[in-house]
SESE-156586 format. One record per residue (C-alpha): x, y, z. Coordinates in steps of 0.25 Angstrom, whole numbers, padded with zeros to 4 digits, always signed. Each point is the difference from the previous one (the first is absolute). Last residue first. Example, Ala and Ser with C-alpha at 12.3 -4.5 7.8 and 13.67 -1.06 7.14 Angstrom:
+0055-0004+0029 -0006-0014+0002 
This chain:
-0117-0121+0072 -0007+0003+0014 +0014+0002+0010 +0005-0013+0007 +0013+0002-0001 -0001+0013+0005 +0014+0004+0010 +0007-0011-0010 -0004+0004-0015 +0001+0017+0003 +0013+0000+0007 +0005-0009-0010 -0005+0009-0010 +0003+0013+0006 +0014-0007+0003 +0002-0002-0015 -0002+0015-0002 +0007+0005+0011 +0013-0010-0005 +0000+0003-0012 -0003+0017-0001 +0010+0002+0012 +0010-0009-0010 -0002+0008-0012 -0001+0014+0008 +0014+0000+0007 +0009-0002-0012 -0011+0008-0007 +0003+0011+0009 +0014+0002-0006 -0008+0010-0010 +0000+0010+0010 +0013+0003-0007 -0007+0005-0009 -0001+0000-0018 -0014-0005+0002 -0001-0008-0013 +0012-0004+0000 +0002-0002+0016 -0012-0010-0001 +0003-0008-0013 +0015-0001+0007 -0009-0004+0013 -0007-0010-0005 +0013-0007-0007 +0008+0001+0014 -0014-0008+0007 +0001-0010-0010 +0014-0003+0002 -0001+0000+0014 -0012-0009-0001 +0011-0009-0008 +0009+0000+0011 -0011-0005+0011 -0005-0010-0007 +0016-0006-0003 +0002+0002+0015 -0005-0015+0005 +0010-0005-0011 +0012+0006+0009 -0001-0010+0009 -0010-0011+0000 -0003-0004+0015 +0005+0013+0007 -0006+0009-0011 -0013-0007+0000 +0000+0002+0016 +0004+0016-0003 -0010+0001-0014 -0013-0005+0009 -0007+0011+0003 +0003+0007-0012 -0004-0010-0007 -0013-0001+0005 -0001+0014-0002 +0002-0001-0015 -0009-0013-0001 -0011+0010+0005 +0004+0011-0009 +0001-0012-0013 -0015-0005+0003 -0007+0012+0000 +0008+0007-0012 -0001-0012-0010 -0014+0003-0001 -0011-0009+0008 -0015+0003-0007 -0003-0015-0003 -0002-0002+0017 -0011+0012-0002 -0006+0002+0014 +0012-0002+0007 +0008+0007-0011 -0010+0012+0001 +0003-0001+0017 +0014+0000-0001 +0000+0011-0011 -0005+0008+0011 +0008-0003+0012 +0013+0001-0011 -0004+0015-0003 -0002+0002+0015 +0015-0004+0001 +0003+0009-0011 -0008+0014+0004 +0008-0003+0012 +0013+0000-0005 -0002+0012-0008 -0005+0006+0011 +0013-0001+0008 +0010+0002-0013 -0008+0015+0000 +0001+0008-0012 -0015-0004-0003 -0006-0001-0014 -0007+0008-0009 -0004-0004-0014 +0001+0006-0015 -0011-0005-0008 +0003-0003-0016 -0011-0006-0009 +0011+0001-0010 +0003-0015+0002 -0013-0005-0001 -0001-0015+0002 -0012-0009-0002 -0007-0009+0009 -0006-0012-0005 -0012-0009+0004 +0001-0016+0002 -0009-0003+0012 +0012+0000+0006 +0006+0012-0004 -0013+0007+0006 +0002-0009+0013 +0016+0006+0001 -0005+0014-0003 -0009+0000+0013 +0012-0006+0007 +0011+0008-0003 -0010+0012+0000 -0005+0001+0015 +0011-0006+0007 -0002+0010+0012 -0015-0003+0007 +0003-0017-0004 -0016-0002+0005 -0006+0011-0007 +0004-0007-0014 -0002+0009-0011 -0011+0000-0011 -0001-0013-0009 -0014+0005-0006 +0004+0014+0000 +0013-0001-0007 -0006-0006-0012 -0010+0010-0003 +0007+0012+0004 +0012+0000-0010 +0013-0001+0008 +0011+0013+0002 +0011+0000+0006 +0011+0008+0006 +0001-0001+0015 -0007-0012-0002 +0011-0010-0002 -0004-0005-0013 +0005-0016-0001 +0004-0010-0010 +0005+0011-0011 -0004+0000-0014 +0007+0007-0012 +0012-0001+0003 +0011+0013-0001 +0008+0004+0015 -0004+0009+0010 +0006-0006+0013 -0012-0001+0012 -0010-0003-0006 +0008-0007-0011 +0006-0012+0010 +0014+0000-0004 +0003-0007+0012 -0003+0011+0010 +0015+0001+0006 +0006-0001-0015 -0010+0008-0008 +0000+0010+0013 -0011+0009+0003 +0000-0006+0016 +0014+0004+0000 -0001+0014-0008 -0012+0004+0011 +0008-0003+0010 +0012+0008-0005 -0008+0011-0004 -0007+0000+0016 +0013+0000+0005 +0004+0011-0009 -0009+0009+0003 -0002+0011-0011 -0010-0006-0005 -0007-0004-0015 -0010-0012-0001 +0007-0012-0003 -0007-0007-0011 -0012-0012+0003 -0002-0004-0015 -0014-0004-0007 -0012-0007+0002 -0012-0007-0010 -0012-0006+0005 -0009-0013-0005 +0003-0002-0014 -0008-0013-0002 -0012+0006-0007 +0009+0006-0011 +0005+0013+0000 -0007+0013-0006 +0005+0009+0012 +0009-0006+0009 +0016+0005-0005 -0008+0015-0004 -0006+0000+0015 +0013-0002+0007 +0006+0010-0009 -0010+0010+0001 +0000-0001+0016 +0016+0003+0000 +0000+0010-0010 +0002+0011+0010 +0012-0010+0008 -0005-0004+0014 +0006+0004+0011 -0001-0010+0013 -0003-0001+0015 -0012-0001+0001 +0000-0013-0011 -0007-0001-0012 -0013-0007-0005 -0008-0002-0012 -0015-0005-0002 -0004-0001-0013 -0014+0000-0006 -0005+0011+0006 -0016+0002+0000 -0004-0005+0014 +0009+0010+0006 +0009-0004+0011 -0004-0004+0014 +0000-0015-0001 +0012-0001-0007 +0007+0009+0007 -0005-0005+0011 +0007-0014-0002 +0013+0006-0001 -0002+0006+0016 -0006-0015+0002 +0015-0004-0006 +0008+0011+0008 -0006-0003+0014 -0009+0005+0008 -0016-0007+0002 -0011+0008+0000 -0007+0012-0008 +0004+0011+0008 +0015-0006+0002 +0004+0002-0015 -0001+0015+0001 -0005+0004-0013 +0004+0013-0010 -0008-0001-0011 +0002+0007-0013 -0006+0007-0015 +0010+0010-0003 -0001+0016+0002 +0016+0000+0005 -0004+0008+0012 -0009-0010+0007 +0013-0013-0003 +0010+0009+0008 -0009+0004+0010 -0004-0012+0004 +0013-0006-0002 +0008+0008+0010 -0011-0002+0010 -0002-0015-0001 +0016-0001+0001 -0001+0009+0011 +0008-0010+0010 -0007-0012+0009 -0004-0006-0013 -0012-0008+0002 +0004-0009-0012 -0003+0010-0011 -0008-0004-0011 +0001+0009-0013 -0008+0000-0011 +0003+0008-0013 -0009+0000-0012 +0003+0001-0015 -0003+0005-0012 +0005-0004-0014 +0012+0006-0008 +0011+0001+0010 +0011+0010+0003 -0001-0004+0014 +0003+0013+0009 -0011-0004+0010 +0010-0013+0004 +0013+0008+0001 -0008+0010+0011 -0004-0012+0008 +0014-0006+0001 +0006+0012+0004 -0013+0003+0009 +0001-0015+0007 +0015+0002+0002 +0005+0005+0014 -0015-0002+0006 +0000-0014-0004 -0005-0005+0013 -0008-0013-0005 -0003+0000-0016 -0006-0008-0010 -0001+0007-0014 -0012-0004-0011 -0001+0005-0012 -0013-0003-0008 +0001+0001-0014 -0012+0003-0008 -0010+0010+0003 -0010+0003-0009 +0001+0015-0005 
């Protein structure tokens, strides 16, 4: 039988997950054939191993890479060889994360919502869920970062019903080979691999549509330390996709700057116009009670007064990550 999907996972020291998320991916209920391909970022772990023997007892067609044998590092070149490596015959080319469980109907339904569409139908994507844990730290995190009102209503991240979405966050998406192999990813941005590369398709007018029972259940950290991190380098990276794509700015850039600019200067403006100075401050109170009522509903912890930690830690890293990012490189190759 031809093969037709390729599934690509990107992993670097996922030894705690990538045989989880392996066996969910072997266990699709789905009507064509497909090939897996993992590319391992020279994990220091048995990521490789653990895959390996995963992917050679399940009988399916696979590839285990290691990124660094053929080159560069970096998330969008390790993106790139899955183009470059996967079977000549597929006609889609799907990715998840490492650290994710996707739903046994998951690849049908991303291939049902692109199968038969017009030529302007470049991908399709679906929900980022809260995989199931008994740590409550990482719950909580991972209810925050899956929050309608923390993430804007923003459908990959909050399942919601429309038809289209502007972006397909790749740790559930699916494109249609030909089109996504003549834009490929950037090498150059190594970490904003599918904001930018989805952004040029939408600007050369293709569409993504939304899968909201394409369900994949993800990972996160329980630690308010990485959760910083992963934010600030967040912010690095969208700085550089913002530097090479000025029309690519989102209200998010430019608000978590200007909230740590105020920040800064709340005490001088309070001393110069009173009481005024706090009104910012008083609705982002609000805001953060409201994300952490969503939170604590959907959590039913007391870990849930993280948000009140979370919100502001997610802001001001992310906003420093692109501030950090604009003034330490200036200069950097657009």
């Amino acid at each position: 039988m031809p093969i037709n999907i390729t599934l690509g996972i990107v992993a670097r020291n996922e030894e705690q997950n990538i045989g989880s998320t392996l066996k969910s991916i072997v266990a699709q209920e789905f009507n064509h054939s497909y090939e897996i391909l993992v590319v391992d970022g020279n994990s220091t772990d048995k990521t490789r191993e653990i895959a390996e023997n995963v992917l050679k007892s399940s009988g399916m067609p696979y590839k285990v890479l290691n990124e660094v044998d053929f080159g560069f590092h970096g998330l969008c070149f390790a993106r790139n060889l899955v183009l470059d490596k996967s079977n000549p015959e597929s006609h889609y080319i799907a990715f998840t994360d490492a650290d994710c469980i996707v739903d046994k109907k998951w690849l049908q339904n991303l291939y049902d919502a692109l199968e038969g569409t017009d030529e302007y139908i470049a991908g399709a994507g679906g929900p980022r869920l809260i995989a199931e844990t008994g740590n409550k730290k990482e719950l909580v995190i991972n209810a925050f970062l899956t929050s309608f009102l923390a993430s804007g209503g923003n459908p990959a991240f909050s399942k919601r019903k429309v038809e289209f979405i502007e972006s397909i966050p790749n740790y559930n998406a699916i494109y249609k080979r030909e089109i996504i192999s003549k834009f490929r990813y950037d090498n150059e941005l190594i970490i904003s691999d599918d904001n930018e590369l989805n952004f040029r398709l939408k600007k050369a007018g293709y569409k993504f549509r939304y899968v909201p029972d394409a369900s994949v259940w993800h990972r996160e950290t329980d630690s308010i330390r990485d959760f910083a991190a992963n934010m600030f380098s967040y912010g690095v990276n969208i700085s550089n996709t913002v530097r090479k794509h000025r029309s690519m700015v989102r209200i998010n850039v430019p608000v978590t700057v200007a909230f740590i600019i105020y920040l800064i200067l709340v005490a001088p403006l309070y001393l110069w116009i009173g009481y005024w100075a706090l009104i910012p401050l008083i609705l982002y109170v609000i805001f953060a009670v409201s994300v952490f009522i969503e939170i604590i509903l959907k959590t039913k912890t007391i870990y849930s007064l993280m948000a009140f930690l979370l919100l502001p830690v997610q802001h001001v890293t992310y906003g420093l990550g692109v501030l950090y990012n604009l003034i330490m490189n200036p200069h950097k190759k657009k």
